[in-house]
C-alpha positions, 0 to 999 in steps of 0.5 A: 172564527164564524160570527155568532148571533148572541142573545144577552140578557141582563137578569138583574133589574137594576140596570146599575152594579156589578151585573150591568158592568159584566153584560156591558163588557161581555157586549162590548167584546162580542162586538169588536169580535163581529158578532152580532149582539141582541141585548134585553135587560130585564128590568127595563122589558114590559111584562107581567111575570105572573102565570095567572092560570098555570098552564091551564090557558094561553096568556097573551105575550106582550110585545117585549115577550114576543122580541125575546122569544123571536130572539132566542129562537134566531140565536146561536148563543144566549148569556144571562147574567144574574145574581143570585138572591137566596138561593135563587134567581130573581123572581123577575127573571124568574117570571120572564121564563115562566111566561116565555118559555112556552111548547111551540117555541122552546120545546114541544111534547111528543103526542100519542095518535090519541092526541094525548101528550107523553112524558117525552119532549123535543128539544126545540133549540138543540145545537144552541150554546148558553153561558150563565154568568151569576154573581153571589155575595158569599163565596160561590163554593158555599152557595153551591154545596150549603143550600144544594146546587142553586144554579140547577133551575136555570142551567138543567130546568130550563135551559137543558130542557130547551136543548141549550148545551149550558156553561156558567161562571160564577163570580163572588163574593161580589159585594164590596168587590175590591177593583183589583178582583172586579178587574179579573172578572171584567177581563174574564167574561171579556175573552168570553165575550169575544170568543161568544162563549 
């Protein structure tokens, strides 16, 4: 198996639970396997989440901002794992996209001679993979079909658009985990860890 480079990224703020224990595990595993491992855990990161302006002007990156993005460009693989919190990411990580996934570094517009923009894009990281591993604490089959398919943002919005080719897995109900269930997970996103899938 060819080494990959993994950007993995804790999408949730606490750095303690169940998020944590499965990044640790899928880290662990890519590892032992040779792979190469860059890991952000989004609430230790410096950043502020909020587009003050839109798009309209150009917010200076801070440092933290500028690893990730410098990071997910160099990368084969990129795993996020998060938990979904009413139908939705947390807004931190949610921020973290907002501000960094920006023209020129995840896609481009394609522009007429005019120098007008068109509705069409290049996909700047076409040939990446990404893996979504999202926990939620009612059964995942109601989360999906109930409020409409939450994982849509993250999986078709934002990653697709960028070029990435998306899996995800999605753990639950996740609170209250009996081990014998946690124990499956943990083994689970462990062969995924070390196949850098």
């Amino acid at each position: 198996m060819i080494p990959k480079k993994i950007v993995l990224l804790l999408g949730h703020p606490d750095s303690v639970g169940l998020n944590n224990e499965l990044a640790a595990a899928y880290e662990k595993a890519a590892l032992e396997a040779g792979h190469q491992v860059t890991r952000f855990d989004i609430g230790t990161m410096q950043f502020d989440p909020i587009l003050h302006k839109g798009y309209r002007a150009m917010q200076e990156l801070e440092p933290d901002l500028k690893r990730f993005q410098e990071a997910v460009i160099a990368c084969d693989h990129f795993v996020i794992v998060h938990p979904i919190w009413w139908v939705g990411m947390p807004a931190l990580l949610k921020g973290l996209f907002d501000r960094s996934w920006l023209p020129g570094s995840a896609f481009r517009y394609i522009k007429m001679q005019s120098g007008k923009r068109t509705i069409f894009w290049h996909r700047l990281m076409k040939g990446k993979t990404a893996r979504i591993i999202v926990t939620s604490g009612t059964q995942p089959i109601l989360v999906r079909f109930l409020p409409g398919n939450v994982n849509a943002q993250l999986k078709w919005g934002i990653l697709w658009f960028a070029g990435f080719k998306t899996r995800t897995l999605w753990l639950g109900p996740s609170e209250n985990v009996p081990e014998p269930r946690k124990a499956k997970w943990l083994k689970k996103v462990t062969r995924l860890g070390a196949l850098a899938k």
